[in-house]
mmCIF file of the C-alpha atoms, coordinates in Angstrom:
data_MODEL
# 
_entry.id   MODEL 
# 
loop_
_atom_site.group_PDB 
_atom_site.id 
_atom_site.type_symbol 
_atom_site.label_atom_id 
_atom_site.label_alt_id 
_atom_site.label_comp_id 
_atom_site.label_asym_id 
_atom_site.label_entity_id 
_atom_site.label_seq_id 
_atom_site.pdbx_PDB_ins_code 
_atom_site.Cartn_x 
_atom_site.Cartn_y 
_atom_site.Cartn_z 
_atom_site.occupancy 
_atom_site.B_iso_or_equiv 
_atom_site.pdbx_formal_charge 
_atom_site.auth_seq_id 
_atom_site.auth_comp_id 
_atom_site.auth_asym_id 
_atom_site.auth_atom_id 
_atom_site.pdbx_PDB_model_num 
ATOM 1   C CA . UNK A 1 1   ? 0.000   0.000  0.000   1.00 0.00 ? 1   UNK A CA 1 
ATOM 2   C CA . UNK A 1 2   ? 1.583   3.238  -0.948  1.00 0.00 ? 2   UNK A CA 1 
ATOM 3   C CA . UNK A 1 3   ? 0.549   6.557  1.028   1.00 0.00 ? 3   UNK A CA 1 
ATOM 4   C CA . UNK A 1 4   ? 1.245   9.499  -0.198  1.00 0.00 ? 4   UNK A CA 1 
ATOM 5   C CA . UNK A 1 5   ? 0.425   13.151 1.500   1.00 0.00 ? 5   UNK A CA 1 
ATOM 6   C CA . UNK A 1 6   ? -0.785  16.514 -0.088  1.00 0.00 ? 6   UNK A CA 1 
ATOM 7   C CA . UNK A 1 7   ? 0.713   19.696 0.934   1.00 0.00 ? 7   UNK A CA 1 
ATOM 8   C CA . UNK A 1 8   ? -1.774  22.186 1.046   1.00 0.00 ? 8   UNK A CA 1 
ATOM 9   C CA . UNK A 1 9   ? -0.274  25.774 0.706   1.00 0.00 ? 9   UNK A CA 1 
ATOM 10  C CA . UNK A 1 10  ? -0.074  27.411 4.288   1.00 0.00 ? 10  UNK A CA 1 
ATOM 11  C CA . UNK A 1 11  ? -2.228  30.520 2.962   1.00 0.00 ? 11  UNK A CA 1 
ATOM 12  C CA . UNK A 1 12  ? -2.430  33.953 1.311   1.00 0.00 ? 12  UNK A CA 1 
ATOM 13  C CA . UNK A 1 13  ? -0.730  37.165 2.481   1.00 0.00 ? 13  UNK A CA 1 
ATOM 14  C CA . UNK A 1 14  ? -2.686  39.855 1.545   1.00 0.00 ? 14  UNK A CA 1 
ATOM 15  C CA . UNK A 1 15  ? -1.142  43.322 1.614   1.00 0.00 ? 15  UNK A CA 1 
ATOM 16  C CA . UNK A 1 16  ? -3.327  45.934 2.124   1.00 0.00 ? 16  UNK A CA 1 
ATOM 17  C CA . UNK A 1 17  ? -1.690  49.348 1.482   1.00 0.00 ? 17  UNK A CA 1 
ATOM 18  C CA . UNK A 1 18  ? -0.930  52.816 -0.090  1.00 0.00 ? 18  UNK A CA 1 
ATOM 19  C CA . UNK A 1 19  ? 1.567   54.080 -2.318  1.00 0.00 ? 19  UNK A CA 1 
ATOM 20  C CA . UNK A 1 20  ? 4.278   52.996 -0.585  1.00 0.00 ? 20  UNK A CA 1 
ATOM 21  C CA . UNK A 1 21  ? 3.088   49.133 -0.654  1.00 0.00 ? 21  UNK A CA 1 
ATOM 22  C CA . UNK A 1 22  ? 1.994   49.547 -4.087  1.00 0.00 ? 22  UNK A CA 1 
ATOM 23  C CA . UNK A 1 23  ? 5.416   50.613 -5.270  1.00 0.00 ? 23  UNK A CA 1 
ATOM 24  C CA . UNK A 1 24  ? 4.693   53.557 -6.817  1.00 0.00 ? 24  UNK A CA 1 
ATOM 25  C CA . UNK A 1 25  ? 7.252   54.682 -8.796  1.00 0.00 ? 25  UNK A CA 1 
ATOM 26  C CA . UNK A 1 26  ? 9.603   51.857 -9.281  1.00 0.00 ? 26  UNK A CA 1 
ATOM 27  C CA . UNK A 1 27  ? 8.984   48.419 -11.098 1.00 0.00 ? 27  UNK A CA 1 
ATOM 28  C CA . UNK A 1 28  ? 6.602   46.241 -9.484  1.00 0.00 ? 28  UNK A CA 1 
ATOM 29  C CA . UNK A 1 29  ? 8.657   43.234 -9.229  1.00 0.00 ? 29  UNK A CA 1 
ATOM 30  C CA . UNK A 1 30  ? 10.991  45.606 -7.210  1.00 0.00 ? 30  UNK A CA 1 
ATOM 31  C CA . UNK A 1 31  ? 8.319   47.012 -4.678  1.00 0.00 ? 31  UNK A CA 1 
ATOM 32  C CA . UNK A 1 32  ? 8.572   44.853 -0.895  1.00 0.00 ? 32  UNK A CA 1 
ATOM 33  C CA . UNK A 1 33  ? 5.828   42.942 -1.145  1.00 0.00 ? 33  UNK A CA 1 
ATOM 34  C CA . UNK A 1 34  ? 7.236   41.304 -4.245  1.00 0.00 ? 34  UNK A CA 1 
ATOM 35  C CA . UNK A 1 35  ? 10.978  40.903 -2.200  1.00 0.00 ? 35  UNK A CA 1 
ATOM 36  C CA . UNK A 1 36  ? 8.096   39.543 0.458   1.00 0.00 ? 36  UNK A CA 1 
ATOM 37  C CA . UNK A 1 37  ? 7.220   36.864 -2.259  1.00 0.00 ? 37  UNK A CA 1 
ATOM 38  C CA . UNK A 1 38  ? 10.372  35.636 -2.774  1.00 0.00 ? 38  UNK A CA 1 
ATOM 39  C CA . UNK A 1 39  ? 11.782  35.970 0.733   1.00 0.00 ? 39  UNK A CA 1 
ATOM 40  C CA . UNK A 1 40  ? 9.005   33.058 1.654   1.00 0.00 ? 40  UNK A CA 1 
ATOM 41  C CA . UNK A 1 41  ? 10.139  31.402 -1.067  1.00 0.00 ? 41  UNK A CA 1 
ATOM 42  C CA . UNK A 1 42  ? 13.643  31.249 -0.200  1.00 0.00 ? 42  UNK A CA 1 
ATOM 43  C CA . UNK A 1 43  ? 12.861  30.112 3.591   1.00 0.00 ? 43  UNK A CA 1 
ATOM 44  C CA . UNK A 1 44  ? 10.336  27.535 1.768   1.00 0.00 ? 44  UNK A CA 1 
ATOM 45  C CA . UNK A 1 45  ? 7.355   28.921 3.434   1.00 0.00 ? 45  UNK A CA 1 
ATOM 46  C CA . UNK A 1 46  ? 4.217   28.398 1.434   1.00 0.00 ? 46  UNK A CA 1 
ATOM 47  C CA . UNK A 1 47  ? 2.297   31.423 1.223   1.00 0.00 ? 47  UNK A CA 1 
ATOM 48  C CA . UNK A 1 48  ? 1.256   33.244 -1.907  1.00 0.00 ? 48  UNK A CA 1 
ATOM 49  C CA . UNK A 1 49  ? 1.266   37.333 -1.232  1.00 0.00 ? 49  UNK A CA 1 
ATOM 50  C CA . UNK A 1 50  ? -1.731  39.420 -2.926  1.00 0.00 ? 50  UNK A CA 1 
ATOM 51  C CA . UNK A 1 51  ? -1.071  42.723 -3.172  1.00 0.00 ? 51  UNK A CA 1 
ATOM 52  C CA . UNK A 1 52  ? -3.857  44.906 -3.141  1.00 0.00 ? 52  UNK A CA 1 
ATOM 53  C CA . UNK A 1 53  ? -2.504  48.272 -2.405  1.00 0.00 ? 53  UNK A CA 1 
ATOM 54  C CA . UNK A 1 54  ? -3.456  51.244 -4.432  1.00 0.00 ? 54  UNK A CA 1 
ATOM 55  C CA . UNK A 1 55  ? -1.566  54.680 -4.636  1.00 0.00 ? 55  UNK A CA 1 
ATOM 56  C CA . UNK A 1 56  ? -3.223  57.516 -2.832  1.00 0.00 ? 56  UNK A CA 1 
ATOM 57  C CA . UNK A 1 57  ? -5.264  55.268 -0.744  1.00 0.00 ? 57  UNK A CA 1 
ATOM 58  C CA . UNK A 1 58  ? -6.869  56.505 2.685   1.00 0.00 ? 58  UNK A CA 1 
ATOM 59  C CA . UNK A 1 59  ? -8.397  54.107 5.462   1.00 0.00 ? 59  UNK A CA 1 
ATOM 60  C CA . UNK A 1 60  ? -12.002 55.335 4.265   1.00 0.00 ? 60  UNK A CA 1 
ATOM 61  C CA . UNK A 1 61  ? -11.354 53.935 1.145   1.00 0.00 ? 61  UNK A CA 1 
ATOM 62  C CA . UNK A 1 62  ? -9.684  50.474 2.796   1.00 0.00 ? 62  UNK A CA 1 
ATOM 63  C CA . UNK A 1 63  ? -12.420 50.200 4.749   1.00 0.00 ? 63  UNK A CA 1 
ATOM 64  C CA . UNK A 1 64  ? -15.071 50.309 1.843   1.00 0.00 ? 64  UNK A CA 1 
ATOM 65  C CA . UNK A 1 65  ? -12.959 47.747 -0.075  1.00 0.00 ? 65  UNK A CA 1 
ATOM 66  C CA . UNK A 1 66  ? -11.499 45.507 3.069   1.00 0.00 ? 66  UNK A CA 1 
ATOM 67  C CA . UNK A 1 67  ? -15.178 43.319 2.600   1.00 0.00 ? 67  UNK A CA 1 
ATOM 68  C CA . UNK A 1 68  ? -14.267 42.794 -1.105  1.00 0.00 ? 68  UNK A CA 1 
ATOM 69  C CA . UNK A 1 69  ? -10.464 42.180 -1.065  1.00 0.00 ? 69  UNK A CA 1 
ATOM 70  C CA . UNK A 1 70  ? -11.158 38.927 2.014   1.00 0.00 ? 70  UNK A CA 1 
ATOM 71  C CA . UNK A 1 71  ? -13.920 37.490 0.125   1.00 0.00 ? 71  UNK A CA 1 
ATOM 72  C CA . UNK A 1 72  ? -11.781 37.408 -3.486  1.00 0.00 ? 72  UNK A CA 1 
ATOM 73  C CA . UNK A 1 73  ? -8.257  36.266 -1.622  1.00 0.00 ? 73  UNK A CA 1 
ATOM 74  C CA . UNK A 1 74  ? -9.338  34.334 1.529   1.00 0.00 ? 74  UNK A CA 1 
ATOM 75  C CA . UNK A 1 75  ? -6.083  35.532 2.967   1.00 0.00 ? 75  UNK A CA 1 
ATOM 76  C CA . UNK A 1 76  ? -4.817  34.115 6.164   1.00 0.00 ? 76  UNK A CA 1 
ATOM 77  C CA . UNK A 1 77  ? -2.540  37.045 6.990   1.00 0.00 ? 77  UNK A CA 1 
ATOM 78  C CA . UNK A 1 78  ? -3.589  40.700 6.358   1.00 0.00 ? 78  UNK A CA 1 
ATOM 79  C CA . UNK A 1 79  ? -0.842  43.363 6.390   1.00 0.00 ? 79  UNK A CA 1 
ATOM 80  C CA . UNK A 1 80  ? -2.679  46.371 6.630   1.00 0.00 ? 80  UNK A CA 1 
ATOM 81  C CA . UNK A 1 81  ? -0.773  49.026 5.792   1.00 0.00 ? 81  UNK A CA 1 
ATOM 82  C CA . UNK A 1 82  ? -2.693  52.648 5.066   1.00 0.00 ? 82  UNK A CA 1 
ATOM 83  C CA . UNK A 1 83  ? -3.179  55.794 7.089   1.00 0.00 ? 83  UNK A CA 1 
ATOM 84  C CA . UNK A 1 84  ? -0.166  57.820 5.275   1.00 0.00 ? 84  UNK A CA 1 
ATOM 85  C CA . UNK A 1 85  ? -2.487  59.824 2.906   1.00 0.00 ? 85  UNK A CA 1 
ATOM 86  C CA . UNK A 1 86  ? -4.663  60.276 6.217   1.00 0.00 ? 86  UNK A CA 1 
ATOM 87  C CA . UNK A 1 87  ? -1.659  61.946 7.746   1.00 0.00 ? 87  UNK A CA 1 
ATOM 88  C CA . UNK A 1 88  ? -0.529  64.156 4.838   1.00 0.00 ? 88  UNK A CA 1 
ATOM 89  C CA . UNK A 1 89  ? -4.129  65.581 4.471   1.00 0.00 ? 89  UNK A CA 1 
ATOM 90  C CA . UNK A 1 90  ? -4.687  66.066 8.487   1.00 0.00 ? 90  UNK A CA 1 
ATOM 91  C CA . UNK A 1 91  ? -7.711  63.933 8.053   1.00 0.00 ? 91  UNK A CA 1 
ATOM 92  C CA . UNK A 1 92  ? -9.493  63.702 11.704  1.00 0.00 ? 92  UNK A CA 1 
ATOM 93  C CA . UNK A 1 93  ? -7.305  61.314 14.380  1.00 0.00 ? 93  UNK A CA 1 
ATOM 94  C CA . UNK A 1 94  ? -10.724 60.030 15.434  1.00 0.00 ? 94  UNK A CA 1 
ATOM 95  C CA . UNK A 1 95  ? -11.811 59.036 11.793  1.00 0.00 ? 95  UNK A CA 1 
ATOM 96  C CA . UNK A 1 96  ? -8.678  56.957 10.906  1.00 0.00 ? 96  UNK A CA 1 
ATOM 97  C CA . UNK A 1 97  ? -8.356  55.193 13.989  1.00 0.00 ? 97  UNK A CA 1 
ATOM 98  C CA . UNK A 1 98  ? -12.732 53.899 13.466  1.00 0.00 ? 98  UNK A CA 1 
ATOM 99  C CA . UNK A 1 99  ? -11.447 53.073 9.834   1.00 0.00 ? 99  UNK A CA 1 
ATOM 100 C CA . UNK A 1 100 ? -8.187  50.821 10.971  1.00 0.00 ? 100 UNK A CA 1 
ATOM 101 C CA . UNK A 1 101 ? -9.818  49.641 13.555  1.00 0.00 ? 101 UNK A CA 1 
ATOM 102 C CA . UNK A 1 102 ? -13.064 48.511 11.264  1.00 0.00 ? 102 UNK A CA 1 
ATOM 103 C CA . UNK A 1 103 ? -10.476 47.208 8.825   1.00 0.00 ? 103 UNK A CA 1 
ATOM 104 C CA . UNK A 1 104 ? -8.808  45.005 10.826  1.00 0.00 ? 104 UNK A CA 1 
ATOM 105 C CA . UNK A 1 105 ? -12.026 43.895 12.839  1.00 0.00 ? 105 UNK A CA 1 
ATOM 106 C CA . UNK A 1 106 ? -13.124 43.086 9.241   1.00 0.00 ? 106 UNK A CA 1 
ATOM 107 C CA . UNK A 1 107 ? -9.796  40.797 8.618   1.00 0.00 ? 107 UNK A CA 1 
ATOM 108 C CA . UNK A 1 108 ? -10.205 39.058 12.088  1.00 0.00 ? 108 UNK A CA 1 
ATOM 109 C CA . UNK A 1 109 ? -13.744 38.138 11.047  1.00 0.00 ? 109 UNK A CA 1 
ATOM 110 C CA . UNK A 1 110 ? -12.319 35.838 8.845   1.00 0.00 ? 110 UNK A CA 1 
ATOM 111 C CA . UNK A 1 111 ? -10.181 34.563 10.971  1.00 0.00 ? 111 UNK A CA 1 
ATOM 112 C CA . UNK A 1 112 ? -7.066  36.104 9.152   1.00 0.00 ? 112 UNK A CA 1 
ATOM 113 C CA . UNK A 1 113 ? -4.198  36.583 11.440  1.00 0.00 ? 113 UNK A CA 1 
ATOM 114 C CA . UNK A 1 114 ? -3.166  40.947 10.749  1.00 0.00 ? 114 UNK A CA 1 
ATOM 115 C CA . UNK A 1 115 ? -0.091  42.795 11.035  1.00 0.00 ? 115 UNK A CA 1 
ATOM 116 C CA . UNK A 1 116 ? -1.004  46.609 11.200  1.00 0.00 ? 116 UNK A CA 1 
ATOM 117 C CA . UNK A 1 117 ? 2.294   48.443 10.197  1.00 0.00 ? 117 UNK A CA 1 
ATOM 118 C CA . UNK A 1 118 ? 2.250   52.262 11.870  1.00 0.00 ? 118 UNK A CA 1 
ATOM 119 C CA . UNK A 1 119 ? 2.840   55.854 10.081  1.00 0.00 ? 119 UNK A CA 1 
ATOM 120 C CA . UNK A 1 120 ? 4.409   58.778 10.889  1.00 0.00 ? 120 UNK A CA 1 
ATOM 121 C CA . UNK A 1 121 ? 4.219   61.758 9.443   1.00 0.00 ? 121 UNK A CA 1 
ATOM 122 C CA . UNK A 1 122 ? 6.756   65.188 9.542   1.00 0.00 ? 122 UNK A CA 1 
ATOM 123 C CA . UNK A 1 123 ? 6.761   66.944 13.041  1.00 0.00 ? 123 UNK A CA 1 
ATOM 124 C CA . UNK A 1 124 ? 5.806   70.358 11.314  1.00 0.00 ? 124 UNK A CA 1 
ATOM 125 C CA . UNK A 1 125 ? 1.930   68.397 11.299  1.00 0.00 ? 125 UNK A CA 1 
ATOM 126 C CA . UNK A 1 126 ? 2.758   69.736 15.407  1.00 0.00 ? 126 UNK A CA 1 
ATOM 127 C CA . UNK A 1 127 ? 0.430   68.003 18.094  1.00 0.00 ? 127 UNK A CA 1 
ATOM 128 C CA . UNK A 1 128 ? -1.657  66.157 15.242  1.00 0.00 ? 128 UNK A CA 1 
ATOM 129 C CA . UNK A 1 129 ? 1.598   64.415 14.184  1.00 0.00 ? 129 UNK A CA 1 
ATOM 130 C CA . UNK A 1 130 ? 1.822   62.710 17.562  1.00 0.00 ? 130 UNK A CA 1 
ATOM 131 C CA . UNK A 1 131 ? -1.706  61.831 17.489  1.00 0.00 ? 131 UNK A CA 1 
ATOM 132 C CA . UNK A 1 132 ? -1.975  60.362 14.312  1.00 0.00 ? 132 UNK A CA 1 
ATOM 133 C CA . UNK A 1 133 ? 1.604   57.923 14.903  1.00 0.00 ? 133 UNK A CA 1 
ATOM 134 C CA . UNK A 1 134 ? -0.057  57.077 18.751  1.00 0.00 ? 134 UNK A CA 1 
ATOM 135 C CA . UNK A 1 135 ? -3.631  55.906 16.595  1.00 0.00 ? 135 UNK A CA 1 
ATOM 136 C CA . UNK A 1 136 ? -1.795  52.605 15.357  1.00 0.00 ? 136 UNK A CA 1 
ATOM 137 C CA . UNK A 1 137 ? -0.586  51.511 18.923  1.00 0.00 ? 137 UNK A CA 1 
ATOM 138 C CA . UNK A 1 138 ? -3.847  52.034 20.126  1.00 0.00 ? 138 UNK A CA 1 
ATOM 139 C CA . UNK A 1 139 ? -5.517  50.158 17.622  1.00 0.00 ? 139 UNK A CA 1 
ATOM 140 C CA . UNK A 1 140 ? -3.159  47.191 17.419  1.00 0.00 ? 140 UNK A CA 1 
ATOM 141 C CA . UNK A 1 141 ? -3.674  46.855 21.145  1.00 0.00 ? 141 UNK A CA 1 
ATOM 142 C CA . UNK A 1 142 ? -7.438  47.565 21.108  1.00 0.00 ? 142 UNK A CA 1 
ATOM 143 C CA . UNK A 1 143 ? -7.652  44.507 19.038  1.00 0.00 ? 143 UNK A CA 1 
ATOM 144 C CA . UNK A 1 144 ? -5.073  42.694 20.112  1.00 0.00 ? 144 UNK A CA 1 
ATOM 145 C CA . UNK A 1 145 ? -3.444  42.030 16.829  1.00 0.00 ? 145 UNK A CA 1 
ATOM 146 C CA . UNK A 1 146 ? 0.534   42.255 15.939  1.00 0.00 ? 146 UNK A CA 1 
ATOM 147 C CA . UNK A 1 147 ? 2.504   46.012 14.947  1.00 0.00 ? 147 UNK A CA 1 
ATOM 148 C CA . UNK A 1 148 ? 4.980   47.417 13.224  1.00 0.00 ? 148 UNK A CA 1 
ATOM 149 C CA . UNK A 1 149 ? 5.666   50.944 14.531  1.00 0.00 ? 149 UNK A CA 1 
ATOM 150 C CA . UNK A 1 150 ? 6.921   52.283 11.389  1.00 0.00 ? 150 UNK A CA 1 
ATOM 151 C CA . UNK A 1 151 ? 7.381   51.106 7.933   1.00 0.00 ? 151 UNK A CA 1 
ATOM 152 C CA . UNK A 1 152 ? 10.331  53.576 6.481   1.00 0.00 ? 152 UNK A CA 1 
ATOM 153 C CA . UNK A 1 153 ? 12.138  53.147 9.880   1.00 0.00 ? 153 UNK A CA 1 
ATOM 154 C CA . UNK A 1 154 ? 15.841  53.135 8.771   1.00 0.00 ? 154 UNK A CA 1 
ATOM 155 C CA . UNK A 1 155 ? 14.319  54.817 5.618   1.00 0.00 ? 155 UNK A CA 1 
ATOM 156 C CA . UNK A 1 156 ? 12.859  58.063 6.907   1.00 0.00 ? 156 UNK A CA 1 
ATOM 157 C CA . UNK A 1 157 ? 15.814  59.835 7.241   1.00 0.00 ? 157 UNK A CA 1 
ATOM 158 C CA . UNK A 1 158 ? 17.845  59.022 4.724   1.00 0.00 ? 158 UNK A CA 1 
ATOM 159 C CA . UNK A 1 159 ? 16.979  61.642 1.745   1.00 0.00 ? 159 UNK A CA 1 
ATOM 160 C CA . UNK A 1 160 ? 18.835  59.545 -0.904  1.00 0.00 ? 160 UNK A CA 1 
ATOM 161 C CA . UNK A 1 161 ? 16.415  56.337 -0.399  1.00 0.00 ? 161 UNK A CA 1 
ATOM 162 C CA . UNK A 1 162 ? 13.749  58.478 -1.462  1.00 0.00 ? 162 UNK A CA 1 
ATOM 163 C CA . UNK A 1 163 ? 12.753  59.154 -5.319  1.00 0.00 ? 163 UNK A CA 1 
ATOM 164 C CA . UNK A 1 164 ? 12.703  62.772 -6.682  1.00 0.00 ? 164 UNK A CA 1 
ATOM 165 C CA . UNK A 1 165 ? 9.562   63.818 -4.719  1.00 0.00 ? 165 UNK A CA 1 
ATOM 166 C CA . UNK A 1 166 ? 10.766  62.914 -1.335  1.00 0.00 ? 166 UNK A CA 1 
ATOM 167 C CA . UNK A 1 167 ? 7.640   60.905 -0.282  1.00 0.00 ? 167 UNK A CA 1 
ATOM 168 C CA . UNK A 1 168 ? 8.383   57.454 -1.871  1.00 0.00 ? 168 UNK A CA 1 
ATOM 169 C CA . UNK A 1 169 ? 11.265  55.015 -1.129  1.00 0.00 ? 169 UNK A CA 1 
ATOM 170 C CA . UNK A 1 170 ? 13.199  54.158 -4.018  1.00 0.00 ? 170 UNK A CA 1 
ATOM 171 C CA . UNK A 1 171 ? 13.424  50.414 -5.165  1.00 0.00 ? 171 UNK A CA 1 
ATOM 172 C CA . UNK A 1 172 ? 17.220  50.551 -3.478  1.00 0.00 ? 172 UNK A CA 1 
ATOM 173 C CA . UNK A 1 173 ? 14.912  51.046 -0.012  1.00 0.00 ? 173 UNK A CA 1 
ATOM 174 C CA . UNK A 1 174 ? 12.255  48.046 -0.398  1.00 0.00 ? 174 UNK A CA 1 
ATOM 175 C CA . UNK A 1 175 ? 14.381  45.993 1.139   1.00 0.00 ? 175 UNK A CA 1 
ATOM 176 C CA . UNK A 1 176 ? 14.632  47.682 4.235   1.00 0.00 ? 176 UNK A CA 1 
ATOM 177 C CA . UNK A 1 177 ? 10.677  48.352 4.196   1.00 0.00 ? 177 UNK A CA 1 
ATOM 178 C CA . UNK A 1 178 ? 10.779  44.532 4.062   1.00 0.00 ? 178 UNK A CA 1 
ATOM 179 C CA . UNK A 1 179 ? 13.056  44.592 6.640   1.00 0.00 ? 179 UNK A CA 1 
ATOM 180 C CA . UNK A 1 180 ? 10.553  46.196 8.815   1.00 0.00 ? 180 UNK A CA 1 
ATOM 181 C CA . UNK A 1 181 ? 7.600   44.229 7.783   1.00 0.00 ? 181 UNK A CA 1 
ATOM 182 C CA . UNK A 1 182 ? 9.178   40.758 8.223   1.00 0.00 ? 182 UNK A CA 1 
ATOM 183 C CA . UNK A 1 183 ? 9.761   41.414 12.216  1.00 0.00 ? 183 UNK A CA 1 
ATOM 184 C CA . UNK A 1 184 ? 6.555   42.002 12.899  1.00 0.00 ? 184 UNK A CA 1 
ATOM 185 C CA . UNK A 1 185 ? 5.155   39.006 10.364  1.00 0.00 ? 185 UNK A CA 1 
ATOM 186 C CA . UNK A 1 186 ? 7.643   36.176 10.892  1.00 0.00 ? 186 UNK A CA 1 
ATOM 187 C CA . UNK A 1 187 ? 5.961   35.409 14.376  1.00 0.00 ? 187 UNK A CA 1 
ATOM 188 C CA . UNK A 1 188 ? 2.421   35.003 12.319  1.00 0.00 ? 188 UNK A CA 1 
ATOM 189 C CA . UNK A 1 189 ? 3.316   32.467 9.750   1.00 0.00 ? 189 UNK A CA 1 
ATOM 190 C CA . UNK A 1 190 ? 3.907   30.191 12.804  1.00 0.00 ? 190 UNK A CA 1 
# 
């Protein structure tokens, strides 16, 4: 009698971002959740990563397509990675922690596992900058779901990892975004 065993893949990653998961601005295959792709590869973890991040994306808008994006990719990890455009326009503190927080209520439903990855934005925002950065801690512990404080940390300050108007990491800086992401999303592919 000869047994043999399937291997089911582990799951989808689905990234859930802005701009700067998107890759706007640089190739596609270049952009860190494509170096995400290949890093499970290389460690022979079997996940497939779905990115559905779309440049100049807010949390209203994530949370009006969140619904769509877990029925279509059944994803058992969310990175959820969106509140930068928030910041830049001063949108409301209030109104993009309700969106993350319905966003990644939305994921848990579904029993996806999330990583919420933190913003910052420039201190010249004053008060609301501190705010907005203290909304993702909140939220992460209010749900009780893994964070990463900052995605360009390491990136931030260094103007030549930035493309020409100083808001999106260059493809020499995906890396490091990946980097960032992969210490808060090792521990969930456990």
């Amino acid at each position: 009698m000869l047994l043999t065993a399937t291997v089911q893949a582990a799951g989808t990653i689905l990234v859930f971002g802005d701009s700067l998961s998107a890759g706007y601005g640089i190739r596609q295959d270049a952009a860190w959740p494509a170096l995400l792709a290949r890093r499970l590869q290389e460690k022979r973890l079997d996940y497939s990563v779905v990115n559905a991040s779309i440049s100049g994306e807010t949390t209203s808008g994530g949370r009006i397509r969140i619904e769509a994006a877990l029925a279509r990719h059944s994803p058992r990890v969310v990175i959820v990675a969106l509140g930068a455009n928030d910041g830049l326009r001063g949108l409301p503190v209030a109104q993009v922690r309700d969106n993350l927080t319905a966003i990644v209520a939305s994921a848990q439903k579904k029993n996806a596992r999330v990583l919420l990855v933190g913003q910052r934005i420039p201190p010249n925002y004053g008060q609301y900058a501190l705010q907005f950065h203290q909304v993702f801690g909140e939220v992460a512990r209010a749900r009780q779901t893994a964070l990463v404080d900052f995605l360009l940390d390491g990136v931030a300050t260094q103007a030549e990892l930035f493309q020409a108007d100083n808001l999106h990491p260059t493809a020499e800086a995906q890396t490091l975004l990946l980097d960032n992401i992969w210490r808060g999303l090792a521990p969930l592919l456990k």
